[in-house]
mmCIF file of the N, C-alpha and C atoms, coordinates in Angstrom:
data_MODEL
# 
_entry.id   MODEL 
# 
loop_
_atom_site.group_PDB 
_atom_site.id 
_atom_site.type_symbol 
_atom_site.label_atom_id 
_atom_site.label_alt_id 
_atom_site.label_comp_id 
_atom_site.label_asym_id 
_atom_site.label_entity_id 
_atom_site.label_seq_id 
_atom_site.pdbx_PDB_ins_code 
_atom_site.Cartn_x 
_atom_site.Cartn_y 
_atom_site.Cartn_z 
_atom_site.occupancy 
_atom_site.B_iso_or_equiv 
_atom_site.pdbx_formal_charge 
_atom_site.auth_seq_id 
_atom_site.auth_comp_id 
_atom_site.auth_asym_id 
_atom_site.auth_atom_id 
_atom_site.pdbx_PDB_model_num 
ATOM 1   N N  . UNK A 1 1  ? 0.185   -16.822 3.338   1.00 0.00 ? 1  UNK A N  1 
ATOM 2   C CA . UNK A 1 1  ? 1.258   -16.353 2.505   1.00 0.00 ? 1  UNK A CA 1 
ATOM 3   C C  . UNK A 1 1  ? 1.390   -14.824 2.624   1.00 0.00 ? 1  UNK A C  1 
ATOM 4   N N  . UNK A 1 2  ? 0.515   -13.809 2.570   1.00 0.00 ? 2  UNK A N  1 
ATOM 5   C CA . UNK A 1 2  ? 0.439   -12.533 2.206   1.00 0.00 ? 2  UNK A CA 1 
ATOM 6   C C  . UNK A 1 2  ? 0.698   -12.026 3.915   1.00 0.00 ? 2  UNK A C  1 
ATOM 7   N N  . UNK A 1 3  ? 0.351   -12.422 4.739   1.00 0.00 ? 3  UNK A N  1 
ATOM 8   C CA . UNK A 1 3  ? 0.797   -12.411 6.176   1.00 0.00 ? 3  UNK A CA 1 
ATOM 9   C C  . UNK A 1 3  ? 2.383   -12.546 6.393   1.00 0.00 ? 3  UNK A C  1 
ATOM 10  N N  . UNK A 1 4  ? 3.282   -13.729 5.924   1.00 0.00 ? 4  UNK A N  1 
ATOM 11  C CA . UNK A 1 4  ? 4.619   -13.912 6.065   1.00 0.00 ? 4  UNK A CA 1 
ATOM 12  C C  . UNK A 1 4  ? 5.330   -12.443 5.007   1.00 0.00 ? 4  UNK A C  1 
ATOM 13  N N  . UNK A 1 5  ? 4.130   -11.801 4.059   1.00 0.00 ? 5  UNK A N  1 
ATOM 14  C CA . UNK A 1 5  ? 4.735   -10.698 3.326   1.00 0.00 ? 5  UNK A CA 1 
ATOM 15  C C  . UNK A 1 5  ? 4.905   -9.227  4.248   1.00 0.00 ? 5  UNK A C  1 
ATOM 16  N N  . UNK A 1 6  ? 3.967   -9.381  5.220   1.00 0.00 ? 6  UNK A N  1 
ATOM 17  C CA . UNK A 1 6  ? 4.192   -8.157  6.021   1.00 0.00 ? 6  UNK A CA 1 
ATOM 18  C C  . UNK A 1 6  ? 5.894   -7.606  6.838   1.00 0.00 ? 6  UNK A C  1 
ATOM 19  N N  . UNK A 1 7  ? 5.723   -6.691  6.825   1.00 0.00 ? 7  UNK A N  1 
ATOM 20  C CA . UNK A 1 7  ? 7.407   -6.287  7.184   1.00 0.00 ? 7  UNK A CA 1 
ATOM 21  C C  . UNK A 1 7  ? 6.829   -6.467  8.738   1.00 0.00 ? 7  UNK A C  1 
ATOM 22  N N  . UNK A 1 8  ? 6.437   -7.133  9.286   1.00 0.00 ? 8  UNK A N  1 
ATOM 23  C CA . UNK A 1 8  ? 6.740   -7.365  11.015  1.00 0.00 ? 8  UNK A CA 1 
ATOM 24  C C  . UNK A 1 8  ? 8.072   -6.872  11.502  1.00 0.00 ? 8  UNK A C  1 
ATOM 25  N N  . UNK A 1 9  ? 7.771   -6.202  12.753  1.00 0.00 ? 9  UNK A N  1 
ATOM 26  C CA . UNK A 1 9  ? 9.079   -6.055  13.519  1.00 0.00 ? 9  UNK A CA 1 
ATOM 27  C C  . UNK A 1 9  ? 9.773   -6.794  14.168  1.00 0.00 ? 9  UNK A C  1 
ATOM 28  N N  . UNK A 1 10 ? 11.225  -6.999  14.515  1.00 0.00 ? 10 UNK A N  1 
ATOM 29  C CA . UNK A 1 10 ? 11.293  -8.160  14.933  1.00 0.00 ? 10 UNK A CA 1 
ATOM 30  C C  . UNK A 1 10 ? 11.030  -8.542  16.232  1.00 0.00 ? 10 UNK A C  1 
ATOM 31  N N  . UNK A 1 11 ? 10.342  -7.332  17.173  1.00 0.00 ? 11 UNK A N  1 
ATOM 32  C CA . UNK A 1 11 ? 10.087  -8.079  18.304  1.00 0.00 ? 11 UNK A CA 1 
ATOM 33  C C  . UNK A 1 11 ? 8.531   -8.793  18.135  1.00 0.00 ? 11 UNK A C  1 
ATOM 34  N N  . UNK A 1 12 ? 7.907   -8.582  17.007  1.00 0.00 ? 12 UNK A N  1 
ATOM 35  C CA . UNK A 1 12 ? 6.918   -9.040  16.842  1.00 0.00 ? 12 UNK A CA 1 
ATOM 36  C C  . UNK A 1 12 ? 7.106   -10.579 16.652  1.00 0.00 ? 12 UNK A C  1 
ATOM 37  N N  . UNK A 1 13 ? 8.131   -10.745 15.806  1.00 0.00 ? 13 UNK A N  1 
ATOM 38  C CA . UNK A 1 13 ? 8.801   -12.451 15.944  1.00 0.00 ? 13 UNK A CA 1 
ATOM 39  C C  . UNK A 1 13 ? 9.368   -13.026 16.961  1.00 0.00 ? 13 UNK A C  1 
ATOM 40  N N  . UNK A 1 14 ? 9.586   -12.389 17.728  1.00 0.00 ? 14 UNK A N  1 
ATOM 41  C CA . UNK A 1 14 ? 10.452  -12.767 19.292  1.00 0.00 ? 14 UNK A CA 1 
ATOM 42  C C  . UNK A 1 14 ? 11.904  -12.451 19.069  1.00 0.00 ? 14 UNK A C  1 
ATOM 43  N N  . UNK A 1 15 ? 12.460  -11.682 17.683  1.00 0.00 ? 15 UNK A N  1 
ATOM 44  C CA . UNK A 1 15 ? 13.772  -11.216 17.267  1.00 0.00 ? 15 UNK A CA 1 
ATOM 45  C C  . UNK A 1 15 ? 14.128  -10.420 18.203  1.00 0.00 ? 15 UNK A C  1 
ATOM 46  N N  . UNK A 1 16 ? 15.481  -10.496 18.142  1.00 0.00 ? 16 UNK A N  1 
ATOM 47  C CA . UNK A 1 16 ? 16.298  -9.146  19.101  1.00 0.00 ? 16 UNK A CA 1 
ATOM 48  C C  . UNK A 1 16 ? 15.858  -7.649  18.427  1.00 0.00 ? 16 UNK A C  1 
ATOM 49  N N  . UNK A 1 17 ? 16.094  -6.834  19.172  1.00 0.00 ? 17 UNK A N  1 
ATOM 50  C CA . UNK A 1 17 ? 15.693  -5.462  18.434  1.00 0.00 ? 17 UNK A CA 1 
ATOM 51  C C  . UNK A 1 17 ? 17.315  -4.593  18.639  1.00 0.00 ? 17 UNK A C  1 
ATOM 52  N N  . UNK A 1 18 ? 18.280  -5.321  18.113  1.00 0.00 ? 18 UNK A N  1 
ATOM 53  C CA . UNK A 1 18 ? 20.056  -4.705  18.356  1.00 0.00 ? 18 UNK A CA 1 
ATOM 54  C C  . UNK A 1 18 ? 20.009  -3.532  17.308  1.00 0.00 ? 18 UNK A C  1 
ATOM 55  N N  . UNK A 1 19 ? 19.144  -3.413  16.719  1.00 0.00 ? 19 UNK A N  1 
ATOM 56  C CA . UNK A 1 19 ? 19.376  -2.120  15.437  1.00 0.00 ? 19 UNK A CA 1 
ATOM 57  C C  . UNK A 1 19 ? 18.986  -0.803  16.182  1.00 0.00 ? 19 UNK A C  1 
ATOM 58  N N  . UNK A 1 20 ? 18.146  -0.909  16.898  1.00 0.00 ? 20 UNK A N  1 
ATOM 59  C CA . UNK A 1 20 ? 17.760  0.470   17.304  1.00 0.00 ? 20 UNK A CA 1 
ATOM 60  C C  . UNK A 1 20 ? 18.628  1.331   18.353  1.00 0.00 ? 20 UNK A C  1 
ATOM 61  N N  . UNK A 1 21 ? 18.902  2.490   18.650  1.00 0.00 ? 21 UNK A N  1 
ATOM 62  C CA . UNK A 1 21 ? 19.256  3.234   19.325  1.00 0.00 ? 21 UNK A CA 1 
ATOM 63  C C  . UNK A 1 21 ? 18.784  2.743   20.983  1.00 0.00 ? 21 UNK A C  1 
ATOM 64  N N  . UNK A 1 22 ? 20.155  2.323   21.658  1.00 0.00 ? 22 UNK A N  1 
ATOM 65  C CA . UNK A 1 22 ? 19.908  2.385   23.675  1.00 0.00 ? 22 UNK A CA 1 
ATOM 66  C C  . UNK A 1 22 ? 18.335  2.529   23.952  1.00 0.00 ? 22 UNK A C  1 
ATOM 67  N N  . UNK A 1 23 ? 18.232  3.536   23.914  1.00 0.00 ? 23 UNK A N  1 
ATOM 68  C CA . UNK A 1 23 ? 17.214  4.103   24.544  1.00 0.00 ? 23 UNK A CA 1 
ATOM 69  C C  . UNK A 1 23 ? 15.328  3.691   24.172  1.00 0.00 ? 23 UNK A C  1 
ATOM 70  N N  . UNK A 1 24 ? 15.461  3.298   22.731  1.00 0.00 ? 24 UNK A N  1 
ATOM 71  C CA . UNK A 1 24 ? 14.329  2.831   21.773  1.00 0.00 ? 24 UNK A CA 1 
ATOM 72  C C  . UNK A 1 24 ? 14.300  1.267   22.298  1.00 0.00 ? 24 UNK A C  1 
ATOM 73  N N  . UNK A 1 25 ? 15.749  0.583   22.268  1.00 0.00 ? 25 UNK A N  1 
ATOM 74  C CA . UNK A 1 25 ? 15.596  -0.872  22.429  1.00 0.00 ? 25 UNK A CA 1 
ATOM 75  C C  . UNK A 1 25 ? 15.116  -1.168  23.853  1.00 0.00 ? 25 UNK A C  1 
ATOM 76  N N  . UNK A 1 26 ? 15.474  -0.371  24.608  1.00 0.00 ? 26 UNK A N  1 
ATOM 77  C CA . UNK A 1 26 ? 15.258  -0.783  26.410  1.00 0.00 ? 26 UNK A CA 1 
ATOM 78  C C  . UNK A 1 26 ? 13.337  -0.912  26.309  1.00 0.00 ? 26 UNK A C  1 
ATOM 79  N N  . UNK A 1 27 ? 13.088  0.629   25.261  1.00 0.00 ? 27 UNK A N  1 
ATOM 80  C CA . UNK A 1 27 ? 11.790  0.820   25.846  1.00 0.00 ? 27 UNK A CA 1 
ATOM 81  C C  . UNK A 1 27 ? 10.982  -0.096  24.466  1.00 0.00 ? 27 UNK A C  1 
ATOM 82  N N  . UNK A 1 28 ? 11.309  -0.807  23.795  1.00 0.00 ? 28 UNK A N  1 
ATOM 83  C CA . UNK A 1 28 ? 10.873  -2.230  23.023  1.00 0.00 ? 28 UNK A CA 1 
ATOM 84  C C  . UNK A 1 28 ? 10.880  -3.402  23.926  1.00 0.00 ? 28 UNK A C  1 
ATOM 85  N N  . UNK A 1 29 ? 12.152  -3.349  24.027  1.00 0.00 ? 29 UNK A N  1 
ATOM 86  C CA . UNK A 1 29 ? 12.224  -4.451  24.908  1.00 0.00 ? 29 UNK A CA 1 
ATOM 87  C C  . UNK A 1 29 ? 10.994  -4.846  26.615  1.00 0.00 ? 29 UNK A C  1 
ATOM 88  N N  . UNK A 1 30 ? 10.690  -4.357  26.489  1.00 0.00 ? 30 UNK A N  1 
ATOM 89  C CA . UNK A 1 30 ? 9.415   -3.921  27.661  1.00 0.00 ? 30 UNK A CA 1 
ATOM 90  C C  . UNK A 1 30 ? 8.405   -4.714  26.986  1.00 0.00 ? 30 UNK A C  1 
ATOM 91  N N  . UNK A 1 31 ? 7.941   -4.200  25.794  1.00 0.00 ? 31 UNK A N  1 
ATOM 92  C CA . UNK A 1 31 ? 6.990   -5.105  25.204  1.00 0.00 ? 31 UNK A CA 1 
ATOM 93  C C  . UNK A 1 31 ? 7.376   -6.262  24.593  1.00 0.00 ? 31 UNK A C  1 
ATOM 94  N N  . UNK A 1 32 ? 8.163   -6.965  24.277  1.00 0.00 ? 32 UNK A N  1 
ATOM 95  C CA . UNK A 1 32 ? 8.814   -7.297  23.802  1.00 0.00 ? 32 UNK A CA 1 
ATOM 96  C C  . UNK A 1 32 ? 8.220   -9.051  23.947  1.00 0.00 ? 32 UNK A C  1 
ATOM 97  N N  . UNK A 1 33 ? 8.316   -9.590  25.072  1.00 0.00 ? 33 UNK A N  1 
ATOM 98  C CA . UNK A 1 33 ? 7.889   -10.703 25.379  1.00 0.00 ? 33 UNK A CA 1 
ATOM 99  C C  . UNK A 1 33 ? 6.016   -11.353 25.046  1.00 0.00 ? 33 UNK A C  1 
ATOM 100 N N  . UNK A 1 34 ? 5.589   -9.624  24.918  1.00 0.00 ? 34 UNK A N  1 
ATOM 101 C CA . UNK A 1 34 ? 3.796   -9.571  24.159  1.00 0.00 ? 34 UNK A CA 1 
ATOM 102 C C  . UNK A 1 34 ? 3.692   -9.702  22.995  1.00 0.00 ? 34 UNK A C  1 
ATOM 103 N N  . UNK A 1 35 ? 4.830   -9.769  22.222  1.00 0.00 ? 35 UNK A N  1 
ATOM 104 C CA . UNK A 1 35 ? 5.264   -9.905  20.680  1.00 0.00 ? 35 UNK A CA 1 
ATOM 105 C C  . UNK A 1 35 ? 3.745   -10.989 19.956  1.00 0.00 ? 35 UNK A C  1 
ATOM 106 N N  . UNK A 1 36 ? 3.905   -12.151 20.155  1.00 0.00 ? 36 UNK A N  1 
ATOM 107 C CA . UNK A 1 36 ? 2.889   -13.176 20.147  1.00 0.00 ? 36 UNK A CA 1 
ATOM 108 C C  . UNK A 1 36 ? 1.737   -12.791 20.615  1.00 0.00 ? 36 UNK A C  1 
ATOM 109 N N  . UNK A 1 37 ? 1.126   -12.390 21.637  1.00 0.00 ? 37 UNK A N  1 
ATOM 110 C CA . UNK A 1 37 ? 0.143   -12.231 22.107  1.00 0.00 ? 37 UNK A CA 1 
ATOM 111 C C  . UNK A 1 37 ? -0.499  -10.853 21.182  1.00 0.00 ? 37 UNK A C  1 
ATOM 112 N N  . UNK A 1 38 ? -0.105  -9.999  20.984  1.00 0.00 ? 38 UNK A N  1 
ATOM 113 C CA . UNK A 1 38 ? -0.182  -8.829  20.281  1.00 0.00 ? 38 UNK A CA 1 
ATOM 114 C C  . UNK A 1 38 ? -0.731  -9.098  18.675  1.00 0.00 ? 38 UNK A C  1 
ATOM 115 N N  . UNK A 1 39 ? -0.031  -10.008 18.239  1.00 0.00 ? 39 UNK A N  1 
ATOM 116 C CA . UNK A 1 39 ? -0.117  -10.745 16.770  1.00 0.00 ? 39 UNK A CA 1 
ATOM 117 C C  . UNK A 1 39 ? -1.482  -11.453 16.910  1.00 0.00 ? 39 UNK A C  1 
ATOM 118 N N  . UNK A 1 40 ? -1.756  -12.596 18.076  1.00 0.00 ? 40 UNK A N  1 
ATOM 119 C CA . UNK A 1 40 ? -2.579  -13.162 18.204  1.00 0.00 ? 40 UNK A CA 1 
ATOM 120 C C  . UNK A 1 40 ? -4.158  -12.352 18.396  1.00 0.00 ? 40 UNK A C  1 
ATOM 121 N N  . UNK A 1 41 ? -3.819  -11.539 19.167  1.00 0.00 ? 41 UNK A N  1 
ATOM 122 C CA . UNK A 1 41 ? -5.155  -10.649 19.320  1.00 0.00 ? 41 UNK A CA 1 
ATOM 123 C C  . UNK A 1 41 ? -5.224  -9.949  18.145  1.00 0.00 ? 41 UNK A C  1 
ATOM 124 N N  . UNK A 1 42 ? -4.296  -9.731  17.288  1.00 0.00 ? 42 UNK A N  1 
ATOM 125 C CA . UNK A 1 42 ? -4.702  -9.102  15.974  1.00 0.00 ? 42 UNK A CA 1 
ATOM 126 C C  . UNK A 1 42 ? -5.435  -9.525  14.937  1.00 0.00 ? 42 UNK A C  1 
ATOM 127 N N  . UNK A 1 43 ? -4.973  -10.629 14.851  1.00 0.00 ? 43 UNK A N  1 
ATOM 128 C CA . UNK A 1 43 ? -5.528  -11.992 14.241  1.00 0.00 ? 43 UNK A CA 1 
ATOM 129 C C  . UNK A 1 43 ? -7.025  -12.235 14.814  1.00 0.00 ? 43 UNK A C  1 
ATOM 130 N N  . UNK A 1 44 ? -7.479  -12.196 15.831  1.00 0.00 ? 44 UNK A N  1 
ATOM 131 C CA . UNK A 1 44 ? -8.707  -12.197 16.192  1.00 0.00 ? 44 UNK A CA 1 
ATOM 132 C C  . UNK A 1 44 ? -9.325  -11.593 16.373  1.00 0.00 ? 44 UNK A C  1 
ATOM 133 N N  . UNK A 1 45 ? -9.290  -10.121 15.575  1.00 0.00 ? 45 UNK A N  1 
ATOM 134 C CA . UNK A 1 45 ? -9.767  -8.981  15.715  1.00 0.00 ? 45 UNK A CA 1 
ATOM 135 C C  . UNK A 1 45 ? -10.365 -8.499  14.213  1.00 0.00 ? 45 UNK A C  1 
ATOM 136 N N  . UNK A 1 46 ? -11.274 -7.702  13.816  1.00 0.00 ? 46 UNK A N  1 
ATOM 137 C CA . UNK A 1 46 ? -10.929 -7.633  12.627  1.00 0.00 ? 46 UNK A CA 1 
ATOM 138 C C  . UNK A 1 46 ? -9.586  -6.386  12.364  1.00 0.00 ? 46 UNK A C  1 
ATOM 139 N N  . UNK A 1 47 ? -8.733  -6.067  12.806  1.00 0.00 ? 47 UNK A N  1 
ATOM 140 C CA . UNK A 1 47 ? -8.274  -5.140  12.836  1.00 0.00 ? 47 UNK A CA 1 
ATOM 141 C C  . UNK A 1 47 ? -6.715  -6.217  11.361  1.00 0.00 ? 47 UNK A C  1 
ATOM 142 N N  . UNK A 1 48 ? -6.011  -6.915  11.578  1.00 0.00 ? 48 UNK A N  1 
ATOM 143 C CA . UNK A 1 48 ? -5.500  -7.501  11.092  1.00 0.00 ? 48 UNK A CA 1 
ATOM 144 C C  . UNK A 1 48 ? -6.552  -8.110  9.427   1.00 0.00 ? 48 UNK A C  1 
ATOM 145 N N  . UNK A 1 49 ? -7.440  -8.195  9.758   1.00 0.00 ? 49 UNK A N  1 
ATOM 146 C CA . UNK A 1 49 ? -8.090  -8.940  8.217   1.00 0.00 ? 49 UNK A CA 1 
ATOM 147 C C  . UNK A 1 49 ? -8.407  -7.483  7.694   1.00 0.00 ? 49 UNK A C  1 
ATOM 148 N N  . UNK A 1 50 ? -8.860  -6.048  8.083   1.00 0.00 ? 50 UNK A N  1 
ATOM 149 C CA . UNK A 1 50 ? -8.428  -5.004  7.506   1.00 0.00 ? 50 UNK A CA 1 
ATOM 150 C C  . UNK A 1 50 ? -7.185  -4.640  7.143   1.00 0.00 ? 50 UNK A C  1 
ATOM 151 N N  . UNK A 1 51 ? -5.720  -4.881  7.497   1.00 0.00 ? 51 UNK A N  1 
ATOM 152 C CA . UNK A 1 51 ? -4.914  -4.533  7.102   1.00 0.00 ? 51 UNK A CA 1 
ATOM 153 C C  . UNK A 1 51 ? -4.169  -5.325  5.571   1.00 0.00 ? 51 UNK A C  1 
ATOM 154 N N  . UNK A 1 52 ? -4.656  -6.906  5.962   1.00 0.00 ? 52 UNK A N  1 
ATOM 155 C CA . UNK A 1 52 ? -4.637  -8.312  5.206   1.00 0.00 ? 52 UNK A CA 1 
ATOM 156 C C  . UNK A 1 52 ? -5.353  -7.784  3.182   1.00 0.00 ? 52 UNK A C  1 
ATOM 157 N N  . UNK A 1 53 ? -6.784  -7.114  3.728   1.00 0.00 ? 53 UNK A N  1 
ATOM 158 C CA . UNK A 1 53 ? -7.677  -7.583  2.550   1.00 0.00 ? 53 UNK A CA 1 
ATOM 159 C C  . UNK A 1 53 ? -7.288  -7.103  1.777   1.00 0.00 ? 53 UNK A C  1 
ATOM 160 N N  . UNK A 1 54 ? -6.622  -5.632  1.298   1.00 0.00 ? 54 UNK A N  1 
ATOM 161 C CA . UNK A 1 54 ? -6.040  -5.255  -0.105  1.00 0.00 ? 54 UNK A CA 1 
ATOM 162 C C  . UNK A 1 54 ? -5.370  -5.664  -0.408  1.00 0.00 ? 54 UNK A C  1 
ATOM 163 N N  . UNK A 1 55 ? -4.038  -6.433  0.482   1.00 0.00 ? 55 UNK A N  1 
ATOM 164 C CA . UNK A 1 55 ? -2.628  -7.566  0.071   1.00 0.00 ? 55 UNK A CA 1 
ATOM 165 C C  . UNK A 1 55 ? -3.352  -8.487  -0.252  1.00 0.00 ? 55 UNK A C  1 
ATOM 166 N N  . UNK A 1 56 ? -4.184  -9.641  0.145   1.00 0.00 ? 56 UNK A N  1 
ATOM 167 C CA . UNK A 1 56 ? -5.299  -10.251 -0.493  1.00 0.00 ? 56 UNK A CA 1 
ATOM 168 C C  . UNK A 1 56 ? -5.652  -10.663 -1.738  1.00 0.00 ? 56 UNK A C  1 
ATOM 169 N N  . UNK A 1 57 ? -6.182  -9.869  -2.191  1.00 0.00 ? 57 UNK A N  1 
ATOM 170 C CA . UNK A 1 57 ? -6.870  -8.709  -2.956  1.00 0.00 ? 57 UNK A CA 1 
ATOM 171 C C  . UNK A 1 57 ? -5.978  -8.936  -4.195  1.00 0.00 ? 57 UNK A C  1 
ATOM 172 N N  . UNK A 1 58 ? -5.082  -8.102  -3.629  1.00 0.00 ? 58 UNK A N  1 
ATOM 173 C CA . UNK A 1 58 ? -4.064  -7.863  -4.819  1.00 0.00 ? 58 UNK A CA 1 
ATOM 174 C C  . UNK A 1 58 ? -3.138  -9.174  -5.602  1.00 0.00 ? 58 UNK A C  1 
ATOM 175 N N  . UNK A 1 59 ? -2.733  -9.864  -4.521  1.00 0.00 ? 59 UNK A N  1 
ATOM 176 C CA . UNK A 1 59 ? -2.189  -10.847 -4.507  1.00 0.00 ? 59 UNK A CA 1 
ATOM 177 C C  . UNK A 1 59 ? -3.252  -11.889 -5.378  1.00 0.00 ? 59 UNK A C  1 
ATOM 178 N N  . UNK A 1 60 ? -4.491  -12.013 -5.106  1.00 0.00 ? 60 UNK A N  1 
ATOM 179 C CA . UNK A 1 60 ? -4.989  -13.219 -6.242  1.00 0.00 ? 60 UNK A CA 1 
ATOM 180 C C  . UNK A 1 60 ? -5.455  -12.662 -7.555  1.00 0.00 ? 60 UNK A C  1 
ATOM 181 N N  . UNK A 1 61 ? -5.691  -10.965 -7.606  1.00 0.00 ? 61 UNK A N  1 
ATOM 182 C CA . UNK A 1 61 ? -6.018  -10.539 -9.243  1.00 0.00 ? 61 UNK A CA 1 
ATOM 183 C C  . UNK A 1 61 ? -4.099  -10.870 -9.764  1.00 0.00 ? 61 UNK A C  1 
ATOM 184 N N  . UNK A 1 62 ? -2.982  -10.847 -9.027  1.00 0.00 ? 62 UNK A N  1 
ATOM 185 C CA . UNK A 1 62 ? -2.016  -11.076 -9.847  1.00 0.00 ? 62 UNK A CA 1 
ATOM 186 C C  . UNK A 1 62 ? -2.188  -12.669 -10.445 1.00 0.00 ? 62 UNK A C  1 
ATOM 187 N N  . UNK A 1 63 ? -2.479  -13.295 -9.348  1.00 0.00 ? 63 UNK A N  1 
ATOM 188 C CA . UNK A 1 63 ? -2.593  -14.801 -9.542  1.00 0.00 ? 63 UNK A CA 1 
ATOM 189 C C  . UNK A 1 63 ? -3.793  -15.287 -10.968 1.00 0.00 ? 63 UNK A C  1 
ATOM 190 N N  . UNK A 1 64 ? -4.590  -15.011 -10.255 1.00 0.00 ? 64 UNK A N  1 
ATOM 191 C CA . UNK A 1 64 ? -5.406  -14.992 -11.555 1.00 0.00 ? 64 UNK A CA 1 
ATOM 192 C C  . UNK A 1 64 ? -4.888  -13.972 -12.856 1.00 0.00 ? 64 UNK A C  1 
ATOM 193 N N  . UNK A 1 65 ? -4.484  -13.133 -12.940 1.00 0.00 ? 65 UNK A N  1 
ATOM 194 C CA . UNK A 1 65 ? -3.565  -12.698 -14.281 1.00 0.00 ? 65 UNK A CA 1 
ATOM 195 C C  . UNK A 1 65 ? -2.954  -13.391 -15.228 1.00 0.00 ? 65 UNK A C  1 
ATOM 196 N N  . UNK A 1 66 ? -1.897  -13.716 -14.073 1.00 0.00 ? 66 UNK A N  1 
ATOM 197 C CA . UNK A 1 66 ? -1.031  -15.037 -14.772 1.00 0.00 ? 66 UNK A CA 1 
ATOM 198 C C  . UNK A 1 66 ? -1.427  -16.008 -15.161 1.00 0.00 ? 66 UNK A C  1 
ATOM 199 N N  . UNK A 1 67 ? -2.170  -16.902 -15.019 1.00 0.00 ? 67 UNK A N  1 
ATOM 200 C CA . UNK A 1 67 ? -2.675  -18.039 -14.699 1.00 0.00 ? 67 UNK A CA 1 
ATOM 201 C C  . UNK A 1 67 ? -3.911  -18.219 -15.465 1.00 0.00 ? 67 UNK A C  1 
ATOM 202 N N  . UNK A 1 68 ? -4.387  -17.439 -15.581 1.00 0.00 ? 68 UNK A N  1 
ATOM 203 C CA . UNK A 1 68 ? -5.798  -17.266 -16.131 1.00 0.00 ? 68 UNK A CA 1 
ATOM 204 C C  . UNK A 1 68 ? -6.868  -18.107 -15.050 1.00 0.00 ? 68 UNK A C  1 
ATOM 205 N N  . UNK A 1 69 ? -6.470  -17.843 -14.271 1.00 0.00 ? 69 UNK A N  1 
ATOM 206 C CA . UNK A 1 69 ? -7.790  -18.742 -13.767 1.00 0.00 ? 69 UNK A CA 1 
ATOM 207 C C  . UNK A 1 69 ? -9.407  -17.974 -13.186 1.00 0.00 ? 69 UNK A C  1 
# 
């Protein structure tokens, strides 16, 4: 859940990148097709469960707040 909350870019989803300026999109577009692979190695890294653990974190003291659990 707290993963689908991250603002990903959209070439990180395999999205077009039409917002950016000529010159930004050509040189996205390059990486563009590593979108997945990039995510995936993040995910298997701890580099992603560091970015994850305070959204985490935060996300179940709200849960438990509410909820009392």
């Amino acid at each position: 859940m707290v993963l689908n909350l991250l603002p990903l870019p959209h070439w990180m989803a395999g999205g077009p990148v039409s917002l950016l300026p000529y010159r930004q999109a050509f040189q996205l577009s390059k990486i563009e097709p590593y979108g997945m692979f990039i995510l995936i190695f993040l995910a298997i890294t701890p580099v992603l469960s560091f970015i994850l653990t305070p959204f985490i974190s935060l996300t179940y003291g709200i849960i438990r707040l509410l909820f009392g659990i």
